[in-house]
N, CA, C and O of each residue as an XYZ file, in Angstrom:
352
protein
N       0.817     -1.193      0.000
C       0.000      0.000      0.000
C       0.861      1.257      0.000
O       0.426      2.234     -0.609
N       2.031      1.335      0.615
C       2.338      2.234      1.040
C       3.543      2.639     -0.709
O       4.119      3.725     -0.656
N       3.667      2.214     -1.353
C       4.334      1.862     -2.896
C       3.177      2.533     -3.752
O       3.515      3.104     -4.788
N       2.345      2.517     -3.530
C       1.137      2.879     -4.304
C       0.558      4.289     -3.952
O       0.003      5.057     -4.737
N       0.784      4.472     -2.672
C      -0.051      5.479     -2.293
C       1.512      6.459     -2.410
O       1.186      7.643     -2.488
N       2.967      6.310     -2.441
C       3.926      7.316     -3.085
C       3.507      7.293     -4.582
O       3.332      8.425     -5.032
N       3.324      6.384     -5.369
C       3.110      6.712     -6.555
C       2.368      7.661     -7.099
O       2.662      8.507     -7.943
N       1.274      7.422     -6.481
C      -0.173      8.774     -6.844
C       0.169      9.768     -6.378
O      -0.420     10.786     -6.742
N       1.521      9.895     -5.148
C       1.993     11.396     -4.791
C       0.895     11.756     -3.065
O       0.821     12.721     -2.305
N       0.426     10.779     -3.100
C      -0.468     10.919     -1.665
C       0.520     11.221     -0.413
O       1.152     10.236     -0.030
N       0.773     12.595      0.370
C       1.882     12.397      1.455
C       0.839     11.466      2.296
O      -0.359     11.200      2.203
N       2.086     11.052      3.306
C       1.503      9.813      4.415
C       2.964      9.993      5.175
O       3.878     10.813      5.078
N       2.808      9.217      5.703
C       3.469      8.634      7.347
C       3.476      7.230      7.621
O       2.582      6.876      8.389
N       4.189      6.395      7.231
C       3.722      5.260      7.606
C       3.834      5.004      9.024
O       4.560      5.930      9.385
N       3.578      4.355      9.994
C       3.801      3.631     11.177
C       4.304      4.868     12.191
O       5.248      4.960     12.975
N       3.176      5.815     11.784
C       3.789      7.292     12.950
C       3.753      6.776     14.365
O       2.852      6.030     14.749
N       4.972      7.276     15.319
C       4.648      7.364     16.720
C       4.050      8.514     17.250
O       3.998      9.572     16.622
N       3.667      8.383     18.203
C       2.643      9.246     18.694
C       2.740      9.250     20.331
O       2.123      8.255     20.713
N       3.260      9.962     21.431
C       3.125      9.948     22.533
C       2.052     10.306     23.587
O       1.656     11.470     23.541
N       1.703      9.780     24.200
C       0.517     10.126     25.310
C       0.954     10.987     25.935
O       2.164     11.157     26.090
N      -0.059     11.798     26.484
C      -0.011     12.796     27.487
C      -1.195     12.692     28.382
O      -2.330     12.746     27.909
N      -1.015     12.570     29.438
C      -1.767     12.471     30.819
C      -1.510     13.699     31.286
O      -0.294     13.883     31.339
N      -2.358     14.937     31.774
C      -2.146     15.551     32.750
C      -0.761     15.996     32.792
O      -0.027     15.675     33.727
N      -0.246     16.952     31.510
C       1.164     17.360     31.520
C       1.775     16.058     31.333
O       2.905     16.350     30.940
N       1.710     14.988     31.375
C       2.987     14.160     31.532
C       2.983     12.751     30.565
O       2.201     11.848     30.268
N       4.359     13.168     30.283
C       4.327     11.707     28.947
C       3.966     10.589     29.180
O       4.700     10.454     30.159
N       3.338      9.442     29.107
C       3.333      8.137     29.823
C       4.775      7.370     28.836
O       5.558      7.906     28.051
N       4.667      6.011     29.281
C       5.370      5.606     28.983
C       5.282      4.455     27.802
O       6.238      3.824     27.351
N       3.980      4.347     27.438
C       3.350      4.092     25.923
C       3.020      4.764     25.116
O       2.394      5.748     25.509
N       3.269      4.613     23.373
C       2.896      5.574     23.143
C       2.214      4.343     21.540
O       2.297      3.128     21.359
N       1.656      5.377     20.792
C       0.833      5.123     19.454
C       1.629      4.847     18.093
O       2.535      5.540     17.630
N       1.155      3.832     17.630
C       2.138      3.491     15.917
C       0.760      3.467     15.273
O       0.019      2.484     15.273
N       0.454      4.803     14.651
C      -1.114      4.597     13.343
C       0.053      4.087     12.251
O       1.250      4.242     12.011
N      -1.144      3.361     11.748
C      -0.323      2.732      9.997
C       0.127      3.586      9.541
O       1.257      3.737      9.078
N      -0.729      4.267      9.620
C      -0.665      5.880      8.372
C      -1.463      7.124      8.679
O      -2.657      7.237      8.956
N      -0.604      7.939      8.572
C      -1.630      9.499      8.460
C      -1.018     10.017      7.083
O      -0.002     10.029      6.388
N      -2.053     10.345      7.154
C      -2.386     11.057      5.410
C      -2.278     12.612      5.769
O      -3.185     13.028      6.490
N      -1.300     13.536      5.371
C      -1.498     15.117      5.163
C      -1.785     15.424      6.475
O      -2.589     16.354      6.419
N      -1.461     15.016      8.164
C      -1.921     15.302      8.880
C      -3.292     15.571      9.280
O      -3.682     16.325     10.171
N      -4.012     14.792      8.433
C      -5.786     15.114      8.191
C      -6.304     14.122      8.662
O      -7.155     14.307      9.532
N      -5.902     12.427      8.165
C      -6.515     11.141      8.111
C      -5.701     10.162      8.607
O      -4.810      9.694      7.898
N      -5.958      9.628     10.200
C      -5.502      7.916     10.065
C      -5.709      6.890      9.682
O      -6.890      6.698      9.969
N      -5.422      6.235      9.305
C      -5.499      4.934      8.400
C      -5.063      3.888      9.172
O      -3.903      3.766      9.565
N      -5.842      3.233      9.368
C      -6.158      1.527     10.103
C      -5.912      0.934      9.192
O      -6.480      1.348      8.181
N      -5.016     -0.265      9.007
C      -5.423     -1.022      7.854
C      -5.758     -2.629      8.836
O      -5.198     -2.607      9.932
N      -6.307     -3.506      8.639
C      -6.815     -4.579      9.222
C      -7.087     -6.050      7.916
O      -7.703     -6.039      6.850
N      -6.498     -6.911      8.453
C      -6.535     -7.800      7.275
C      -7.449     -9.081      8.665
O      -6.987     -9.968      9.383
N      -8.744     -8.573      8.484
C      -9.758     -9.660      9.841
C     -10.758    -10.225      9.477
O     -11.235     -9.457      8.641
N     -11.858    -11.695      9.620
C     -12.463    -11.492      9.095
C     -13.833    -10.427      9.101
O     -14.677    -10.296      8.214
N     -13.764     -9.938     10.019
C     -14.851     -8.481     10.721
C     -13.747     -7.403     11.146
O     -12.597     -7.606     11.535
N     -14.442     -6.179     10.956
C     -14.215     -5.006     11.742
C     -14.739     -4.806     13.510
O     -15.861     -4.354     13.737
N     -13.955     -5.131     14.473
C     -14.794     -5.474     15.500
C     -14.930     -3.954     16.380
O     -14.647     -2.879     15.852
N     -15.316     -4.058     17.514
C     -15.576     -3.078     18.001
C     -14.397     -2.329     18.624
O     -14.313     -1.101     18.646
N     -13.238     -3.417     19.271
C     -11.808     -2.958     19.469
C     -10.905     -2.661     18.044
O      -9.712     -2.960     18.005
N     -11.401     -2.222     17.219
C     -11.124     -2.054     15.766
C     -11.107     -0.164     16.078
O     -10.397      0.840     16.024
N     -12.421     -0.654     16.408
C     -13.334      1.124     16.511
C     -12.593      1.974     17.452
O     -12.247      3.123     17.176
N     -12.345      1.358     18.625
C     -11.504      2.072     19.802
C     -10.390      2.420     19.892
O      -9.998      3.351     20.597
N      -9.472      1.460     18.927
C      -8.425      1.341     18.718
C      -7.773      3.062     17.846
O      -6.760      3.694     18.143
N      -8.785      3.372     16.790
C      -8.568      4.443     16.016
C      -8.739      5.629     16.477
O      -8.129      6.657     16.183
N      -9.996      5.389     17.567
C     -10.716      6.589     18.600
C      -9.085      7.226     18.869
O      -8.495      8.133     18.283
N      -8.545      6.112     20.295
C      -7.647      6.409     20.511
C      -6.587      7.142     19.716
O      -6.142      8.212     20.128
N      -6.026      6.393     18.183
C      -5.264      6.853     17.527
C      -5.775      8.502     17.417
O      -5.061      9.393     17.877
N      -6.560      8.676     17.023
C      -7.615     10.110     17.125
C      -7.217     11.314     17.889
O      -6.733     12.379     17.506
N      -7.647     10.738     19.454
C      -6.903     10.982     20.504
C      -5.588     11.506     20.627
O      -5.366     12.692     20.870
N      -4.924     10.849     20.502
C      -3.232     10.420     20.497
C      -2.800     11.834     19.559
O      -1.964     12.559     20.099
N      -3.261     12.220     18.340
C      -3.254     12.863     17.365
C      -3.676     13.934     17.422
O      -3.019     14.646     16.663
N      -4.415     14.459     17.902
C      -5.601     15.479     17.760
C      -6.374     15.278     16.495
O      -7.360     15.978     16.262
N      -5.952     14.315     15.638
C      -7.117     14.489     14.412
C      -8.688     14.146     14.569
O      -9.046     13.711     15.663
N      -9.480     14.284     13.727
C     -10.537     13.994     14.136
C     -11.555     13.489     12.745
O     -12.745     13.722     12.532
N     -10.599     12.755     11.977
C     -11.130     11.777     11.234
C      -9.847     10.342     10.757
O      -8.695     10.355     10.322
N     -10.780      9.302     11.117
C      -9.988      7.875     11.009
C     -10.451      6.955     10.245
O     -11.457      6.464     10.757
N     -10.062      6.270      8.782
C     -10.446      5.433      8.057
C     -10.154      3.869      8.777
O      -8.995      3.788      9.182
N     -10.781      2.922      8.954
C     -10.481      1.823      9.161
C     -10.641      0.657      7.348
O     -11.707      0.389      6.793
N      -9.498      0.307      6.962
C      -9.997     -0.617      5.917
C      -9.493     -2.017      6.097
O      -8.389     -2.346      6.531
N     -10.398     -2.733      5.728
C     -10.337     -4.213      6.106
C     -10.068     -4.642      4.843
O     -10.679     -4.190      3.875
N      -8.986     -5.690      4.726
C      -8.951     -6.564      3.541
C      -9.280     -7.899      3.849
O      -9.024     -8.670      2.924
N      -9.779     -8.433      4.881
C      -9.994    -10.059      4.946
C     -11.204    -10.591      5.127
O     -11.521    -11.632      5.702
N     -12.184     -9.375      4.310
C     -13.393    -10.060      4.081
C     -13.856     -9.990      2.735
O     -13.215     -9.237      2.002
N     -14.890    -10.642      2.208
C     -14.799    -11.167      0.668
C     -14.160    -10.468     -0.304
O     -13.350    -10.914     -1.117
N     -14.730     -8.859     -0.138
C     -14.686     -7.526     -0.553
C     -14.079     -6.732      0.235
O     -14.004     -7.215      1.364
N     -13.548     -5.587      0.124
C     -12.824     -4.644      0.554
C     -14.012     -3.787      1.384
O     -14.981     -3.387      0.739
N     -13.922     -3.520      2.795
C     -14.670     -2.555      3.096
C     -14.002     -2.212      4.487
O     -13.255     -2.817      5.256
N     -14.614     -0.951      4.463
C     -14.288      0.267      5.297
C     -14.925      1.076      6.105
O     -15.818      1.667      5.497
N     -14.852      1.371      7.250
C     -15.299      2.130      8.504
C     -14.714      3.463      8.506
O     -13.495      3.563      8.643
N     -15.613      4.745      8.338
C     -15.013      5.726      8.897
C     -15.133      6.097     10.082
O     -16.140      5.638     10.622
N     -14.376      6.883     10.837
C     -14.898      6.899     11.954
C     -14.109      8.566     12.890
O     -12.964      9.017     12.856
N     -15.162      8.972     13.502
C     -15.176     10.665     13.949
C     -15.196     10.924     15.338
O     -16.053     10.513     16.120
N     -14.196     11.637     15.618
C     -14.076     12.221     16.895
C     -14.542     13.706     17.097
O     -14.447     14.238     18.203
């Protein structure tokens, strides 16, 4: 994906880190989104056979983590290609 999406010229990020903040203070985990797109869009990618609900939370967070406040989830391991957006 990430071969394809330089080709079309799409900026991204692959596998950004991302640090938590609690109350002023860094924790000591922090966030890998697949991808952010232009600082606009995270990108989930998921190869499952469902999108589950820790799918959903998972991006919230990334969201979170980010300040962004839009997250694509796309699944490749069901018949067809489909996708969750999802808004903070």
């Amino acid at each position: 994906m990430e071969y394809e999406f330089k080709m079309r010229n799409l900026p991204n990020a692959r596998e950004k880190e991302f640090n938590i903040e609690y109350k002023n203070t860094i924790l000591p985990h922090s966030y890998n989104a697949d991808f952010i797109f232009d600082d606009i869009i995270v990108l989930e990618v998921k190869a499952q056979k469902d999108v589950i609900e820790d799918h959903f939370k998972q991006t919230i967070n990334y969201l979170a983590a980010t300040k962004l406040k839009l997250g694509l989830i796309i699944n490749f391991g069901e018949e067809s290609l489909k996708f969750k957006r999802v808004l903070l």
